[in-house]
mmCIF entry with sequence, helices, sheets and N, C-alpha, C, O atoms, coordinates in Angstrom:
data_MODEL
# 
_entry.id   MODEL 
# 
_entity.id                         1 
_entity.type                       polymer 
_entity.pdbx_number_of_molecules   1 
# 
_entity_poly.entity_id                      1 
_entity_poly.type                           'polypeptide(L)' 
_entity_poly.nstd_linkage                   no 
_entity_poly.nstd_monomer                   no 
_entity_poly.pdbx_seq_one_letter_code       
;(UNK)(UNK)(UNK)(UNK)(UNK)(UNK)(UNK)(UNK)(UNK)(UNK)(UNK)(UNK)(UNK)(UNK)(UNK)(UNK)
(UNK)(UNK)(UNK)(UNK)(UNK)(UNK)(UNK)(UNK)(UNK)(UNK)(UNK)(UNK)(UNK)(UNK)(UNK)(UNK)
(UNK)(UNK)(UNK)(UNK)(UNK)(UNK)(UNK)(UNK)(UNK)(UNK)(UNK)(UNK)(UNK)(UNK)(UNK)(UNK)
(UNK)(UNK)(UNK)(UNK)
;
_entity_poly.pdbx_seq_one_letter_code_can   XXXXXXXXXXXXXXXXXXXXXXXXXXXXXXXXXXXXXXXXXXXXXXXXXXXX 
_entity_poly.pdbx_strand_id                 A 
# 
loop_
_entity_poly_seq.entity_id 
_entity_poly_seq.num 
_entity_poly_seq.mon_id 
_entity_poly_seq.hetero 
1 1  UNK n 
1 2  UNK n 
1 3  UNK n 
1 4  UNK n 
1 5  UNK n 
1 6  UNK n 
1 7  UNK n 
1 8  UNK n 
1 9  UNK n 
1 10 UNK n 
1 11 UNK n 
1 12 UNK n 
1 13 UNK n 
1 14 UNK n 
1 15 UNK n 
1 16 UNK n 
1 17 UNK n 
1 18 UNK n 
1 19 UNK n 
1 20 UNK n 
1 21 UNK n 
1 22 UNK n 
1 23 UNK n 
1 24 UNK n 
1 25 UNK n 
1 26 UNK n 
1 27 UNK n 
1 28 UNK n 
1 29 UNK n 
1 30 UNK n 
1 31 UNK n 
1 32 UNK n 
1 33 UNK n 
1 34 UNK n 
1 35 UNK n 
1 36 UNK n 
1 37 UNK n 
1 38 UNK n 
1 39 UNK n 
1 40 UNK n 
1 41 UNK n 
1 42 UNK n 
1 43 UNK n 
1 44 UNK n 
1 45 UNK n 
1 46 UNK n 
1 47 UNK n 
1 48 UNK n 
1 49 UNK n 
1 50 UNK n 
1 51 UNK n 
1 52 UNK n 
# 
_struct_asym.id          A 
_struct_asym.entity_id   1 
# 
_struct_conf.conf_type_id            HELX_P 
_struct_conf.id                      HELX_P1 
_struct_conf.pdbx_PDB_helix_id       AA1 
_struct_conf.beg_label_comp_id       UNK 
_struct_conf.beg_label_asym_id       A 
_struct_conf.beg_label_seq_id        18 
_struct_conf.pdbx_beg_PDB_ins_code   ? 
_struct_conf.end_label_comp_id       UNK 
_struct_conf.end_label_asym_id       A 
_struct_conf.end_label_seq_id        20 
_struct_conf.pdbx_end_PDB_ins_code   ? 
_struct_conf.beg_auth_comp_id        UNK 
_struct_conf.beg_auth_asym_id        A 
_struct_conf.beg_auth_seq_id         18 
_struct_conf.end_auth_comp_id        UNK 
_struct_conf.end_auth_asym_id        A 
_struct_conf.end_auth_seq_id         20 
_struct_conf.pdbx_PDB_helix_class    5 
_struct_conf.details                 ? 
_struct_conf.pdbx_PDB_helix_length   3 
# 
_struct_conf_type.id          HELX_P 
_struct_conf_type.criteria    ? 
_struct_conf_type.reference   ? 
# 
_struct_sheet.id               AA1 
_struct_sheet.type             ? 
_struct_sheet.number_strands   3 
_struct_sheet.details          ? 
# 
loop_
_struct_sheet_order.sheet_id 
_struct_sheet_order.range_id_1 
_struct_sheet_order.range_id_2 
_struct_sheet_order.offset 
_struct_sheet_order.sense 
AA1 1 2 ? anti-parallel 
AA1 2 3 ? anti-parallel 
# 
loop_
_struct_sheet_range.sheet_id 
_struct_sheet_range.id 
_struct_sheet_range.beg_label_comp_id 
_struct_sheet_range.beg_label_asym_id 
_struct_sheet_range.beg_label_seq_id 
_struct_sheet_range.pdbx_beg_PDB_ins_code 
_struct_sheet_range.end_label_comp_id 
_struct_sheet_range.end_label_asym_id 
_struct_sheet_range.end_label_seq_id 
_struct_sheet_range.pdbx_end_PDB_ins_code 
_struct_sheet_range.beg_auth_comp_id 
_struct_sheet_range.beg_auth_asym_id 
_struct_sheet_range.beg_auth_seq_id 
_struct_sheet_range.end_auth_comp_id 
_struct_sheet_range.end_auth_asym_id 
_struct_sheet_range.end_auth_seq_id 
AA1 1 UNK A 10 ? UNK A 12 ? UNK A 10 UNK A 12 
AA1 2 UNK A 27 ? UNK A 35 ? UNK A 27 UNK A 35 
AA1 3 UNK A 41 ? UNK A 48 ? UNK A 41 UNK A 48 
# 
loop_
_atom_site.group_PDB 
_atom_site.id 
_atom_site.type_symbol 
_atom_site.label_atom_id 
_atom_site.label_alt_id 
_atom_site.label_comp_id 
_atom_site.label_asym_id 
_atom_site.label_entity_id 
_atom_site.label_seq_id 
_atom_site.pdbx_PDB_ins_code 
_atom_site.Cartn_x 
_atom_site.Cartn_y 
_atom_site.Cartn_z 
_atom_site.occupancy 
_atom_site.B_iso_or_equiv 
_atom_site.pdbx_formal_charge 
_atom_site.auth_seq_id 
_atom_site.auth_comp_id 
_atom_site.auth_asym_id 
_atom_site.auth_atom_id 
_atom_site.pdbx_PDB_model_num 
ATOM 1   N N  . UNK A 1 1  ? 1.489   13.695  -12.204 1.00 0.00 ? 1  UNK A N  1 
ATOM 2   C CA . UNK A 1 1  ? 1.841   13.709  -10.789 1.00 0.00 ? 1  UNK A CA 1 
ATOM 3   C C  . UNK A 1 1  ? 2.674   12.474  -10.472 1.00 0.00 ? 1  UNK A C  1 
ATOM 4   O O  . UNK A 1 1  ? 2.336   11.317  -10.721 1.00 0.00 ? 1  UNK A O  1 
ATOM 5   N N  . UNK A 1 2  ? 3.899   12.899  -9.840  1.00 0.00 ? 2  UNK A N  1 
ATOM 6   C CA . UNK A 1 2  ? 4.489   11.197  -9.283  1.00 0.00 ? 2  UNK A CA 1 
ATOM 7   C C  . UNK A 1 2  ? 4.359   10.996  -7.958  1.00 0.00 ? 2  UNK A C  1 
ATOM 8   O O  . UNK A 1 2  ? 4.609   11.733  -7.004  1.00 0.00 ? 2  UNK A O  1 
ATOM 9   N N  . UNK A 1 3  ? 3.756   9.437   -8.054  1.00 0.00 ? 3  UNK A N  1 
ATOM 10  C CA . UNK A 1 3  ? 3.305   9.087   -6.828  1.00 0.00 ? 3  UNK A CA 1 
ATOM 11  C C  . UNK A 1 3  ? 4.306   8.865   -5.960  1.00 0.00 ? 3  UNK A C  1 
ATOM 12  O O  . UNK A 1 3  ? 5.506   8.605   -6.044  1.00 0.00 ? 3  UNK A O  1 
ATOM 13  N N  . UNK A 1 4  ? 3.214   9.096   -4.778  1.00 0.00 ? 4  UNK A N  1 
ATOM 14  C CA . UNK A 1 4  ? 4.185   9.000   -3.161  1.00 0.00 ? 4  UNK A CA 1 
ATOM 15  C C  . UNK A 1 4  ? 4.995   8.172   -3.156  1.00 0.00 ? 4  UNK A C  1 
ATOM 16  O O  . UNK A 1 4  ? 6.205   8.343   -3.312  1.00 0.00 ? 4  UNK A O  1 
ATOM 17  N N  . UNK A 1 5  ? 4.350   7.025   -2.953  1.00 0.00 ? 5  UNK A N  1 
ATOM 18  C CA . UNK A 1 5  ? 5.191   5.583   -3.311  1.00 0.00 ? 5  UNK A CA 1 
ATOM 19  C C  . UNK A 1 5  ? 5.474   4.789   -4.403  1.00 0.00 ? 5  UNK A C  1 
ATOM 20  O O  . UNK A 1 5  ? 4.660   3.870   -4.489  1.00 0.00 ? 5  UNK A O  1 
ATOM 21  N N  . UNK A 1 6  ? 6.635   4.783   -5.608  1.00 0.00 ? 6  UNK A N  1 
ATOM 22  C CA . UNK A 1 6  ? 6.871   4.308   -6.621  1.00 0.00 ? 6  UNK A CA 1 
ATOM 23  C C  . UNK A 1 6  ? 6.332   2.774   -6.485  1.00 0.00 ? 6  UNK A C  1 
ATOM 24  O O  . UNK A 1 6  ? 6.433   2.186   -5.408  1.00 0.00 ? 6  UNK A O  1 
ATOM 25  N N  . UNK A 1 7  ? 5.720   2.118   -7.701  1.00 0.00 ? 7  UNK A N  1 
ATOM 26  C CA . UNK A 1 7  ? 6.064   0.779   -7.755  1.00 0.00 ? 7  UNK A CA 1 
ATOM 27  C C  . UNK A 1 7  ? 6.949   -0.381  -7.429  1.00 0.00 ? 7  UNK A C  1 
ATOM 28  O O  . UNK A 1 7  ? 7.981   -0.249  -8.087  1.00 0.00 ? 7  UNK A O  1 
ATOM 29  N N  . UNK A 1 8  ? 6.976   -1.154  -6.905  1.00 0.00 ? 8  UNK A N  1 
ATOM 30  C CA . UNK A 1 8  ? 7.639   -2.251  -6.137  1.00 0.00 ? 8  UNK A CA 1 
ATOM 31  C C  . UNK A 1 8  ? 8.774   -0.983  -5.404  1.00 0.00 ? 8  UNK A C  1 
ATOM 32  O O  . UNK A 1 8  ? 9.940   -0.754  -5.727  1.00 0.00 ? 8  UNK A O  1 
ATOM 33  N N  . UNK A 1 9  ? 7.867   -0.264  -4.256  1.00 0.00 ? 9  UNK A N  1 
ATOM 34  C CA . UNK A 1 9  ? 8.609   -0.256  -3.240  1.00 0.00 ? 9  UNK A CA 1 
ATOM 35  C C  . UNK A 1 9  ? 8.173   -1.043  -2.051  1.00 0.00 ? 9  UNK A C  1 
ATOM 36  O O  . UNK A 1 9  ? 7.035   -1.491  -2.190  1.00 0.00 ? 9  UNK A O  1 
ATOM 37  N N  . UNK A 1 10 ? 8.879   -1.405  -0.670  1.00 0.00 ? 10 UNK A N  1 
ATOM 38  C CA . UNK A 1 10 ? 8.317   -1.699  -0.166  1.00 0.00 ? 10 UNK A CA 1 
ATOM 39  C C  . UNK A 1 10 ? 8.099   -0.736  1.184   1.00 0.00 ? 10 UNK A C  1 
ATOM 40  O O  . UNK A 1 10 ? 8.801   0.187   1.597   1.00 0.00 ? 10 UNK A O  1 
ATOM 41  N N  . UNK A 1 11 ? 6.967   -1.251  1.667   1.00 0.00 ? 11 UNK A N  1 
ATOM 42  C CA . UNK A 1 11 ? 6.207   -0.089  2.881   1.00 0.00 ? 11 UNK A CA 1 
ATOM 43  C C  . UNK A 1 11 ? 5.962   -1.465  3.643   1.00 0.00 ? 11 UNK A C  1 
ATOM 44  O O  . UNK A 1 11 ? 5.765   -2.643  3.348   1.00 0.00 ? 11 UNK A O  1 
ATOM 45  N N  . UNK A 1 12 ? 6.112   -0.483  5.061   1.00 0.00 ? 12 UNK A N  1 
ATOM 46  C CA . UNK A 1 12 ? 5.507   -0.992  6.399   1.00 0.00 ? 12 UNK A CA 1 
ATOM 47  C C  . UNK A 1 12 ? 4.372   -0.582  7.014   1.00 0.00 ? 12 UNK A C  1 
ATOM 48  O O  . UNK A 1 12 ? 4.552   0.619   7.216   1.00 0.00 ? 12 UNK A O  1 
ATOM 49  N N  . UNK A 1 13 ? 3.045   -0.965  7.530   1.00 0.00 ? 13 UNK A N  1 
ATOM 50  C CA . UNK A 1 13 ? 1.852   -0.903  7.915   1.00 0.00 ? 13 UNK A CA 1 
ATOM 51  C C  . UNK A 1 13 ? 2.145   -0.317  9.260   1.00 0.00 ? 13 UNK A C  1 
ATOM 52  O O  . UNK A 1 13 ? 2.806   -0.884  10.130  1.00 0.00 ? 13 UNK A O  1 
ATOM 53  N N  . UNK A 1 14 ? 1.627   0.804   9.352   1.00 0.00 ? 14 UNK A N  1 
ATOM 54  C CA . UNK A 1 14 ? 2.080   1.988   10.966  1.00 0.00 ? 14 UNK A CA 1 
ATOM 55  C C  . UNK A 1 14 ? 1.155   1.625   11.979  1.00 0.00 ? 14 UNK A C  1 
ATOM 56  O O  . UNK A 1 14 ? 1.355   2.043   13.119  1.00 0.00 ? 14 UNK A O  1 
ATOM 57  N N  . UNK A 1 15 ? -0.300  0.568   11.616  1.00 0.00 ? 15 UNK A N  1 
ATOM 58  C CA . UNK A 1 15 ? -1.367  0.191   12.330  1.00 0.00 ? 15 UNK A CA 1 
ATOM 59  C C  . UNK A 1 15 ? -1.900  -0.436  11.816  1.00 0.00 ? 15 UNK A C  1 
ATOM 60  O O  . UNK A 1 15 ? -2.125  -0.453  10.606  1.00 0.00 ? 15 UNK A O  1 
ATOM 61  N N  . UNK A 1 16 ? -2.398  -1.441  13.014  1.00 0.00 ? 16 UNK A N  1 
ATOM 62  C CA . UNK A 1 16 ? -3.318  -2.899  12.883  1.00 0.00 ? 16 UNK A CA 1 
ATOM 63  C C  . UNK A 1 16 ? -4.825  -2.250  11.841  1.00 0.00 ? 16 UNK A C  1 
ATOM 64  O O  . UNK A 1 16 ? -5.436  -1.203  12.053  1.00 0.00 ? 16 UNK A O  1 
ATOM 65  N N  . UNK A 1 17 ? -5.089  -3.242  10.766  1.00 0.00 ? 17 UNK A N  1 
ATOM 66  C CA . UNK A 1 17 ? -6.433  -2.761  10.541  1.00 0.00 ? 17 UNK A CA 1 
ATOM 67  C C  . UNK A 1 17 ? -7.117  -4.690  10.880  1.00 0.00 ? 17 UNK A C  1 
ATOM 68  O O  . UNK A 1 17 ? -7.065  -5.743  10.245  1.00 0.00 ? 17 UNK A O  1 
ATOM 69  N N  . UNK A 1 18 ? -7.509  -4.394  11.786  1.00 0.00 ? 18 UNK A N  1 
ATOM 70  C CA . UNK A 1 18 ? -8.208  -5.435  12.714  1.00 0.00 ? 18 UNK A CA 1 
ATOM 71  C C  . UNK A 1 18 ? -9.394  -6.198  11.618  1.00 0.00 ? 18 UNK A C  1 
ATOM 72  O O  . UNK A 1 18 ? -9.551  -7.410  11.763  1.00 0.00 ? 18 UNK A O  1 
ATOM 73  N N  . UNK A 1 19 ? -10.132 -5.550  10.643  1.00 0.00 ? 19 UNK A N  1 
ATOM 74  C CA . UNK A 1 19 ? -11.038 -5.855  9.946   1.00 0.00 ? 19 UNK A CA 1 
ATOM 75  C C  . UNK A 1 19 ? -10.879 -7.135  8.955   1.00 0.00 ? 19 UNK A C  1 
ATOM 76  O O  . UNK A 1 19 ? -11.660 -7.989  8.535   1.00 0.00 ? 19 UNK A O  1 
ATOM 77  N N  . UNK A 1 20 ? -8.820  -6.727  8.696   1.00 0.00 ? 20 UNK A N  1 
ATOM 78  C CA . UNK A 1 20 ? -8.820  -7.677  7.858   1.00 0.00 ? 20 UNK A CA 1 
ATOM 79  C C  . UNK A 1 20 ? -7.161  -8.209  8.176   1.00 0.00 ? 20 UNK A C  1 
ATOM 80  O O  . UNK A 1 20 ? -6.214  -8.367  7.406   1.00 0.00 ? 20 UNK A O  1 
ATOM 81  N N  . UNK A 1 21 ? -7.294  -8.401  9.689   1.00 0.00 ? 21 UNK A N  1 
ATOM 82  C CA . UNK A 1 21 ? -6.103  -8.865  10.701  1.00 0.00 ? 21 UNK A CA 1 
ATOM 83  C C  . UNK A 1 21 ? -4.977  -8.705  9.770   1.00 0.00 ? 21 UNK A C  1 
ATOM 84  O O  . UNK A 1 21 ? -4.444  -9.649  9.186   1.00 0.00 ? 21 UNK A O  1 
ATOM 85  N N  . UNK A 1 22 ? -4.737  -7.835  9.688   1.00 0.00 ? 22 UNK A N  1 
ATOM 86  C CA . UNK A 1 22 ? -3.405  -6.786  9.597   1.00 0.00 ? 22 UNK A CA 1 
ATOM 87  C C  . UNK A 1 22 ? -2.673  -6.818  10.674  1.00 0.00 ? 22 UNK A C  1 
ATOM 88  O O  . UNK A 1 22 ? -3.465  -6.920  11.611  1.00 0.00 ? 22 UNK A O  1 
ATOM 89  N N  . UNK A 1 23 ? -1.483  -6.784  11.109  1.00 0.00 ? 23 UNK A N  1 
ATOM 90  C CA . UNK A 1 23 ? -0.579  -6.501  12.356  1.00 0.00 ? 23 UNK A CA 1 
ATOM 91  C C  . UNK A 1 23 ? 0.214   -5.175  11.642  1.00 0.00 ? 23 UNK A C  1 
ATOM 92  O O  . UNK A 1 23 ? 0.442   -4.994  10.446  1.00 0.00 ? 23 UNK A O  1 
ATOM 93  N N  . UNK A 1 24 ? 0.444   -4.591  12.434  1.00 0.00 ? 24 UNK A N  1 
ATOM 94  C CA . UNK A 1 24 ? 1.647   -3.060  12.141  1.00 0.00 ? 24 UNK A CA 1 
ATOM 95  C C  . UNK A 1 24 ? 2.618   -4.117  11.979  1.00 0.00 ? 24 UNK A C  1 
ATOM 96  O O  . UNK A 1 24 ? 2.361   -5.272  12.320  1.00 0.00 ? 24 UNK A O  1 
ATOM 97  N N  . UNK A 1 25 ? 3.733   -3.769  11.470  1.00 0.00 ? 25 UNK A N  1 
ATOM 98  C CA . UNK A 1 25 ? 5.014   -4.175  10.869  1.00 0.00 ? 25 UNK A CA 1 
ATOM 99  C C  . UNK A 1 25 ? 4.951   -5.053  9.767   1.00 0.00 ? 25 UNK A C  1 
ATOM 100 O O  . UNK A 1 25 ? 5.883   -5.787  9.441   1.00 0.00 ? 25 UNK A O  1 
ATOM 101 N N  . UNK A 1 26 ? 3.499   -4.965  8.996   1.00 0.00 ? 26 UNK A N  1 
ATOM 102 C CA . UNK A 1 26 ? 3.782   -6.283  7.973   1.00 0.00 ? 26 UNK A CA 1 
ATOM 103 C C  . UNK A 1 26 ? 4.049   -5.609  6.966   1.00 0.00 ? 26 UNK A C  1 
ATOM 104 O O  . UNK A 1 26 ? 3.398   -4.564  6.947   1.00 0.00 ? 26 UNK A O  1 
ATOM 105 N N  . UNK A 1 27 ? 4.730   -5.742  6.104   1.00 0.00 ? 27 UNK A N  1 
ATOM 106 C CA . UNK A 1 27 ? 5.395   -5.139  5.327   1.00 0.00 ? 27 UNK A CA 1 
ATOM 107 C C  . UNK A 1 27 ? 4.681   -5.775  3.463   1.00 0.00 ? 27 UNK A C  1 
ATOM 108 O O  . UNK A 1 27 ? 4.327   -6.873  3.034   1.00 0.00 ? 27 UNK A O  1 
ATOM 109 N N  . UNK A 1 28 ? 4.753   -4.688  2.996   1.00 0.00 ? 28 UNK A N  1 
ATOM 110 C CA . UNK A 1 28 ? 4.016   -5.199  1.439   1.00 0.00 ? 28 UNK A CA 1 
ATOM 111 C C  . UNK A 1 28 ? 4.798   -4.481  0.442   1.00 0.00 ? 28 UNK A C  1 
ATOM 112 O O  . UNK A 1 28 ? 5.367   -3.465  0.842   1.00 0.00 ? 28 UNK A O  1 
ATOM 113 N N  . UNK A 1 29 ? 4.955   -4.863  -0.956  1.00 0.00 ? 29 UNK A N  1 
ATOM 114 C CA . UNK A 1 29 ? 5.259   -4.172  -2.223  1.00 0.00 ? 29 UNK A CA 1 
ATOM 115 C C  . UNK A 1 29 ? 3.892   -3.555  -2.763  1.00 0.00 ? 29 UNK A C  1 
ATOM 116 O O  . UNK A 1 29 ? 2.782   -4.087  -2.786  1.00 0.00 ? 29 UNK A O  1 
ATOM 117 N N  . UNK A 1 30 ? 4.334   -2.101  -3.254  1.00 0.00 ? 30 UNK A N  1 
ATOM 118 C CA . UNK A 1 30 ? 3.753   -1.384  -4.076  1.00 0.00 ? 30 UNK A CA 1 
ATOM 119 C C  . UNK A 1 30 ? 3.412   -1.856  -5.416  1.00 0.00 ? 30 UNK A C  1 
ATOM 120 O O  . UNK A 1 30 ? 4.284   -1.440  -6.179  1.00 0.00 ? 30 UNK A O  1 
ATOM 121 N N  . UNK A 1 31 ? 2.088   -2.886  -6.363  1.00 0.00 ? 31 UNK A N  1 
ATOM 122 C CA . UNK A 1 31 ? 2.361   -3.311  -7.410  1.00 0.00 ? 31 UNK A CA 1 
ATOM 123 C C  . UNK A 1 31 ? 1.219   -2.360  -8.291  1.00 0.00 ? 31 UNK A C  1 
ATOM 124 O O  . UNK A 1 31 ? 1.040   -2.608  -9.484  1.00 0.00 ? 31 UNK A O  1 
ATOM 125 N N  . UNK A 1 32 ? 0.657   -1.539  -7.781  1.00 0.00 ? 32 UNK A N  1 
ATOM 126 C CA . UNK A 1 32 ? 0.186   -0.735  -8.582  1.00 0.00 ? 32 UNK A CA 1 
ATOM 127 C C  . UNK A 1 32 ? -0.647  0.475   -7.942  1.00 0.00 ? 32 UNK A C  1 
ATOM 128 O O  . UNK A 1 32 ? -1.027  0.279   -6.788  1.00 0.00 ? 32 UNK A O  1 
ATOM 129 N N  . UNK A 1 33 ? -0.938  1.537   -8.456  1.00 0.00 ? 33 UNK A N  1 
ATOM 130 C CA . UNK A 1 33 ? -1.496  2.884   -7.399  1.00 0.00 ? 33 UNK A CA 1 
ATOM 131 C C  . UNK A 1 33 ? -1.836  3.636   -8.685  1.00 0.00 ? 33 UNK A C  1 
ATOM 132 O O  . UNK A 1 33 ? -1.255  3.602   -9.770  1.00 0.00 ? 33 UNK A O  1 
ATOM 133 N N  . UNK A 1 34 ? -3.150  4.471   -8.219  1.00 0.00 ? 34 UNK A N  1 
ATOM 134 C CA . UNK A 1 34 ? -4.848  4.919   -8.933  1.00 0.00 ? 34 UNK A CA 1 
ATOM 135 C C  . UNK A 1 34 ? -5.184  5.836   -8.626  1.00 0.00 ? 34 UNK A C  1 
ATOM 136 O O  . UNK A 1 34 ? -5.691  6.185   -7.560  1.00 0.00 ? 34 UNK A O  1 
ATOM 137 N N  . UNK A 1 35 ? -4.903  6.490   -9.707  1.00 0.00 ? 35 UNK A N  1 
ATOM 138 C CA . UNK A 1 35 ? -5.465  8.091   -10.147 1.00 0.00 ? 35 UNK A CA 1 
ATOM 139 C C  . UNK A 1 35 ? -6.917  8.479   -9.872  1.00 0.00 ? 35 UNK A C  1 
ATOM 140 O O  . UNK A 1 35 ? -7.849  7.698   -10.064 1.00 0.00 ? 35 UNK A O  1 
ATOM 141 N N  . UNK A 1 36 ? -7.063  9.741   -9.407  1.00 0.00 ? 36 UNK A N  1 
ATOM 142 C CA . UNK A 1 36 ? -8.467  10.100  -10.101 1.00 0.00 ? 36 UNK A CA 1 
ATOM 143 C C  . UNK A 1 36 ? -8.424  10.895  -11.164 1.00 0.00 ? 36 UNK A C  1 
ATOM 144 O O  . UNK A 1 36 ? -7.311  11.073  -11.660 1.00 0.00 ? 36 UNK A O  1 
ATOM 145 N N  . UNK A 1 37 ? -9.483  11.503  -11.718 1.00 0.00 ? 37 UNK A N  1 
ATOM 146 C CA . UNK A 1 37 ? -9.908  12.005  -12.704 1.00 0.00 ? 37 UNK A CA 1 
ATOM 147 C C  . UNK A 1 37 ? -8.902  13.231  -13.082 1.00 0.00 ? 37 UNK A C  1 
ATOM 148 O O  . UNK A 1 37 ? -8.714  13.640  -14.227 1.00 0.00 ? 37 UNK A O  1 
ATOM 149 N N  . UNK A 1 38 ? -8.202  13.814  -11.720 1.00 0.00 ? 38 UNK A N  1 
ATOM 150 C CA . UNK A 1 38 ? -7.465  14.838  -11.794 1.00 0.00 ? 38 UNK A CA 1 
ATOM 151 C C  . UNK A 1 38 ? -6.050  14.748  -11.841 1.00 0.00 ? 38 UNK A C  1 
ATOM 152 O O  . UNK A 1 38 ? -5.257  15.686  -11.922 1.00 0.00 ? 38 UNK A O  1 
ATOM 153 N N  . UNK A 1 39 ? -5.695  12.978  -11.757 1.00 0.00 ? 39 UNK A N  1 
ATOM 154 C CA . UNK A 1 39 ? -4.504  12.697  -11.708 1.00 0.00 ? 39 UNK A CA 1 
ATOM 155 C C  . UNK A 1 39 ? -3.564  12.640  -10.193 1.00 0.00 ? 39 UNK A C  1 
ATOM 156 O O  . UNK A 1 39 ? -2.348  12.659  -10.001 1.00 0.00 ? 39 UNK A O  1 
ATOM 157 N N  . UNK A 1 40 ? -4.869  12.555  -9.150  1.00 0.00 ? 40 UNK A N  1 
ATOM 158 C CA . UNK A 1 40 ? -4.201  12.716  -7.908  1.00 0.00 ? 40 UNK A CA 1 
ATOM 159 C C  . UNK A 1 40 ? -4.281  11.332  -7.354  1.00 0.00 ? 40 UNK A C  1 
ATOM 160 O O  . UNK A 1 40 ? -5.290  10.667  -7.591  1.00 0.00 ? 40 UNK A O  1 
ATOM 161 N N  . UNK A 1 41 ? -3.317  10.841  -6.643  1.00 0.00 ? 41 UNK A N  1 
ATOM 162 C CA . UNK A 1 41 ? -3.379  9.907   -5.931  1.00 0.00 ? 41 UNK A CA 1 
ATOM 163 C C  . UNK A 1 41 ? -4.648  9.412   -5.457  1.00 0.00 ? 41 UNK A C  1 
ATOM 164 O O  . UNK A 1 41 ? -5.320  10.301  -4.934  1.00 0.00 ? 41 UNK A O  1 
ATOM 165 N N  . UNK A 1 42 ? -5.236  8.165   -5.479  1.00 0.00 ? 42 UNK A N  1 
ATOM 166 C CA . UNK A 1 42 ? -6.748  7.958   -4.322  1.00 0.00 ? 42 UNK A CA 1 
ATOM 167 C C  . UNK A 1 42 ? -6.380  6.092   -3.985  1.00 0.00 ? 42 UNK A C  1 
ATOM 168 O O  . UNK A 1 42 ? -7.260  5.326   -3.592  1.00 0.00 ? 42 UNK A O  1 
ATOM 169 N N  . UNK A 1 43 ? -5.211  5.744   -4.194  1.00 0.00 ? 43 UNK A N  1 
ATOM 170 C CA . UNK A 1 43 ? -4.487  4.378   -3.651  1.00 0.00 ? 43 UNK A CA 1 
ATOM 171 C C  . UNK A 1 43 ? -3.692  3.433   -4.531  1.00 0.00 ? 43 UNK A C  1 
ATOM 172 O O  . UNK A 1 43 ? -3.577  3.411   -5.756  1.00 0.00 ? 43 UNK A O  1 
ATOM 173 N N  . UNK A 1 44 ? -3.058  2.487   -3.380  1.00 0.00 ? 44 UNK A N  1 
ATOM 174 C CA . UNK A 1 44 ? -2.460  1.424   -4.089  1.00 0.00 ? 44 UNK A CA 1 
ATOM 175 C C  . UNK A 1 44 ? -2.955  0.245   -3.762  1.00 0.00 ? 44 UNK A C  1 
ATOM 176 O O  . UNK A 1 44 ? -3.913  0.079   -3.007  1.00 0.00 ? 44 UNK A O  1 
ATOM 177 N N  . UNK A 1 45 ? -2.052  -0.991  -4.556  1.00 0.00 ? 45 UNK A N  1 
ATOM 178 C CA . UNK A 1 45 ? -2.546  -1.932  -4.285  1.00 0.00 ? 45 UNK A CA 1 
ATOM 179 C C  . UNK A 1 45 ? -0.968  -2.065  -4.163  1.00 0.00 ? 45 UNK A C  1 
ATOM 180 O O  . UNK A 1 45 ? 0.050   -1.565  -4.641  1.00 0.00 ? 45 UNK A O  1 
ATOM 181 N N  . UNK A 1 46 ? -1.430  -3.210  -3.075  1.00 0.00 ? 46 UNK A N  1 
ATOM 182 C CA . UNK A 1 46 ? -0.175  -4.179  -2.151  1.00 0.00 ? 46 UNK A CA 1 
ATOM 183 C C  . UNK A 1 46 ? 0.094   -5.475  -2.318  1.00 0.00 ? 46 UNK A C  1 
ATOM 184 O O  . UNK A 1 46 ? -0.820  -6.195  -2.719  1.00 0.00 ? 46 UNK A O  1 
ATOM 185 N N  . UNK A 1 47 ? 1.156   -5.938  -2.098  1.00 0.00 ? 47 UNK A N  1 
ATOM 186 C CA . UNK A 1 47 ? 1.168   -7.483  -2.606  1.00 0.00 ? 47 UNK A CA 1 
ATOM 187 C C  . UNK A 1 47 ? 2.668   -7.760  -0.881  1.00 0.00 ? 47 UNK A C  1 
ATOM 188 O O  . UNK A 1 47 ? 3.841   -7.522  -0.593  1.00 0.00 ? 47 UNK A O  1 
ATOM 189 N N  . UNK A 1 48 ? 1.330   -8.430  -0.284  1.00 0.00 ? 48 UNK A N  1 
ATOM 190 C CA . UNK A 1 48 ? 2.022   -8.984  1.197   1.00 0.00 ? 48 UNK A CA 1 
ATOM 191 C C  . UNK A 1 48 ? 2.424   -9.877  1.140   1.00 0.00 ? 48 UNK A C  1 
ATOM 192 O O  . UNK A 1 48 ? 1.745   -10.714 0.544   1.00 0.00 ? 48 UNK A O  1 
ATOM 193 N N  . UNK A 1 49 ? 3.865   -10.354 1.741   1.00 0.00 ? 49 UNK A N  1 
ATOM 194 C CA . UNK A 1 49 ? 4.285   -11.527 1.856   1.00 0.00 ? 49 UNK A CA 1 
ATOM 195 C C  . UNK A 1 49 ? 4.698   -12.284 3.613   1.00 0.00 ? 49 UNK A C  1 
ATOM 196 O O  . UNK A 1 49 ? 4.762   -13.460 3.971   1.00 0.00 ? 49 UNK A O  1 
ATOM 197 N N  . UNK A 1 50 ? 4.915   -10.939 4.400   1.00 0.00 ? 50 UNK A N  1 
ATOM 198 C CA . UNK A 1 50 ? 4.655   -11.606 5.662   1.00 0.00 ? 50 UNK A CA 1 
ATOM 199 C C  . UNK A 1 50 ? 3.232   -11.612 6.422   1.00 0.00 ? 50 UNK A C  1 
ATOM 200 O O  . UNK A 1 50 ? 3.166   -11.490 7.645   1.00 0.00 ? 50 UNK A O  1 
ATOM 201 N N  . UNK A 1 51 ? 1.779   -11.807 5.362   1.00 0.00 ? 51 UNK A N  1 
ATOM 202 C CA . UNK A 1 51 ? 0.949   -11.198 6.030   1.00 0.00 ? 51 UNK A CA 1 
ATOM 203 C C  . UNK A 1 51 ? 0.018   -12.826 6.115   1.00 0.00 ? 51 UNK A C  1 
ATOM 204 O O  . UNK A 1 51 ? 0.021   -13.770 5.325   1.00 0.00 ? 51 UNK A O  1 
ATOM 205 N N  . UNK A 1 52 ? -0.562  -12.667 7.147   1.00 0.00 ? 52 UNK A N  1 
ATOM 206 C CA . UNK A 1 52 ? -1.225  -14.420 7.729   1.00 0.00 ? 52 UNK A CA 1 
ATOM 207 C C  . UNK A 1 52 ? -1.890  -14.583 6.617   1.00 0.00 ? 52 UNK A C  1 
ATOM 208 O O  . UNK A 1 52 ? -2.547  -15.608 6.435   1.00 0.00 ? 52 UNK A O  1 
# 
């Protein structure tokens, strides 16, 4: 399956996640994203650089 978002792309945050003071517009690279068992997407990991 190819994922939604390729590696080192970058994405913008559509909403605050308040839990872990996120602001919408912070923007992160794609540095890696995790299969399940079936080969379907279940996330990535982000690497933020405008993020507090």
């Amino acid at each position: 399956m190819k994922p939604k978002f390729p590696l080192f792309s970058e994405v913008v945050l559509l909403q605050e996640i308040e839990l872990y003071n996120l602001k919408r517009g912070s923007v992160g690279t794609v540095v890696e994203h995790y299969l399940d068992n079936e080969q379907q997407e279940i996330g990535y990991s982000l690497e933020g650089f405008d993020v507090p």
